[in-house]
C-alpha positions as CSV (number, residue, x, y, z in Angstrom):
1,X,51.5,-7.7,-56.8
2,X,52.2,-4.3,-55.3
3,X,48.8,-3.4,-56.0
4,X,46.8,-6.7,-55.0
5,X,48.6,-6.3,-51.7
6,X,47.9,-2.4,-51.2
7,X,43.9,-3.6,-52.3
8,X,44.0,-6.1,-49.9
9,X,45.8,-4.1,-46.9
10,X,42.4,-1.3,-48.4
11,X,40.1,-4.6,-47.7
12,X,41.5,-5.3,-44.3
13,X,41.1,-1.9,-43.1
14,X,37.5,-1.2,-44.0
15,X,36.7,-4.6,-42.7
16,X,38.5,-3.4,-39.5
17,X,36.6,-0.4,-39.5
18,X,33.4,-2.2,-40.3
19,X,34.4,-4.4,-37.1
20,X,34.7,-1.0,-34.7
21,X,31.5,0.6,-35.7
22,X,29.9,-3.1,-35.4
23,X,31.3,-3.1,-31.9
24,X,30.6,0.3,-30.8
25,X,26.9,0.1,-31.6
26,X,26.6,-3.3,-29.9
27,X,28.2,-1.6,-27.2
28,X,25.5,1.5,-27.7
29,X,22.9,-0.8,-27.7
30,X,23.7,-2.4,-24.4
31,X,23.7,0.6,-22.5
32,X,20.5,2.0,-24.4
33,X,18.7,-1.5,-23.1
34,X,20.1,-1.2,-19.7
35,X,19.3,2.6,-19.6
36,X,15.4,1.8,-20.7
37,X,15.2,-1.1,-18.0
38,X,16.7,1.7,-15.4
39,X,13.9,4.2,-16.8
40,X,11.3,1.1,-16.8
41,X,12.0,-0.1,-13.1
42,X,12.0,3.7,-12.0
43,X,8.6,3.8,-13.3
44,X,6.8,1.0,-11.7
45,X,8.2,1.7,-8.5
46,X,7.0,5.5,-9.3
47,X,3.6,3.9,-10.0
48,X,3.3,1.5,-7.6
49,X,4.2,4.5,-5.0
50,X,1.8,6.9,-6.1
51,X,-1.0,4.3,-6.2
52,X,-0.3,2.9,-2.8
53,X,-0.6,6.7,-1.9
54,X,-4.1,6.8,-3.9
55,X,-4.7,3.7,-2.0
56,X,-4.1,5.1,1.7
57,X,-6.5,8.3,1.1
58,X,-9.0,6.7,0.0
59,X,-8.8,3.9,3.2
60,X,-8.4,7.1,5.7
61,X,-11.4,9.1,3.4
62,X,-14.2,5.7,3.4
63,X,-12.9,3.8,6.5
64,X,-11.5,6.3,8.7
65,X,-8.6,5.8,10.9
66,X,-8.2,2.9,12.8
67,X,-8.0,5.1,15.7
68,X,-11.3,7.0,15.0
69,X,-13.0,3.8,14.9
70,X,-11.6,2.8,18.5
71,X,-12.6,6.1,20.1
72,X,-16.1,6.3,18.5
73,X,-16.4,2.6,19.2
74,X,-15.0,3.2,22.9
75,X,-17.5,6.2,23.7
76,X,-20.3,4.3,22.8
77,X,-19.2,2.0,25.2
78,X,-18.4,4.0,27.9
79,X,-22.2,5.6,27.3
80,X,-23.9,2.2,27.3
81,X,-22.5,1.8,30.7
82,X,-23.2,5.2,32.2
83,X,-26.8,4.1,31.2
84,X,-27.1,1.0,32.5
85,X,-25.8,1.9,35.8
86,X,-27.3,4.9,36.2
87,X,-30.7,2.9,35.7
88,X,-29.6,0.2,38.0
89,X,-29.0,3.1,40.8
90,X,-32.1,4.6,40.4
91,X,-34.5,1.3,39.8
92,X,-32.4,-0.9,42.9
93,X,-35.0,0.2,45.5
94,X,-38.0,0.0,43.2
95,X,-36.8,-3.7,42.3
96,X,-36.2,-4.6,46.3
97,X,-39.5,-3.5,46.8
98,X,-41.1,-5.4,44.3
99,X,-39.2,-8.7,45.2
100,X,-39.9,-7.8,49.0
101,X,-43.9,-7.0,48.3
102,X,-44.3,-11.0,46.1
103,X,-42.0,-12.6,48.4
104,X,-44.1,-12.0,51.5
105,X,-47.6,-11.7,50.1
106,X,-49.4,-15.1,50.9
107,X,-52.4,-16.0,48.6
108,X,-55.1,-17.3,50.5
């Protein structure tokens, strides 16, 4: 009985063991899954980073800044006017002449 009890105290044990290592690589294996979602998430953000900077140089290098586009936009503007009022000046007389000359000429 001696030895049925030092065989089964033998069967316990390796069945303890067993239980441990079973344990210990569960416990492996959660931190390897949680350590390749860490690696994962660093990635995409890593990703999404570098293309958003991708993104940005090609906006500034097609479109131009938003304040290039004002300026240039603004200049024109600012040109446009100069011209038109500098015609205005010099044409004023010329047109109150003109409406001066058909307003008072009488067809007979």
């Amino acid at each position: 009985m001696s030895q049925r009890n030092a065989n089964f105290n033998k069967l316990f044990e390796a069945e303890k063991t067993a239980s441990n290592i079973v344990q210990a690589a569960k416990k492996e294996r959660v931190v390897k899954i949680k350590k390749a979602q860490e690696d994962a998430e660093n990635e995409v953000v890593t990703y999404q980073q570098t293309k958003e900077e991708d993104f940005q140089t090609f906006k500034k290098e097609y479109l131009g800044e938003s304040t290039d586009q004002e300026t240039e936009i603004n200049t024109k503007r600012e040109k446009s006017l100069e011209f038109v009022n500098k015609m205005a000046d010099e044409n004023e007389q010329k047109v109150i002449d003109y409406l001066f000359e058909k307003c008072c000429e009488v067809a007979v």
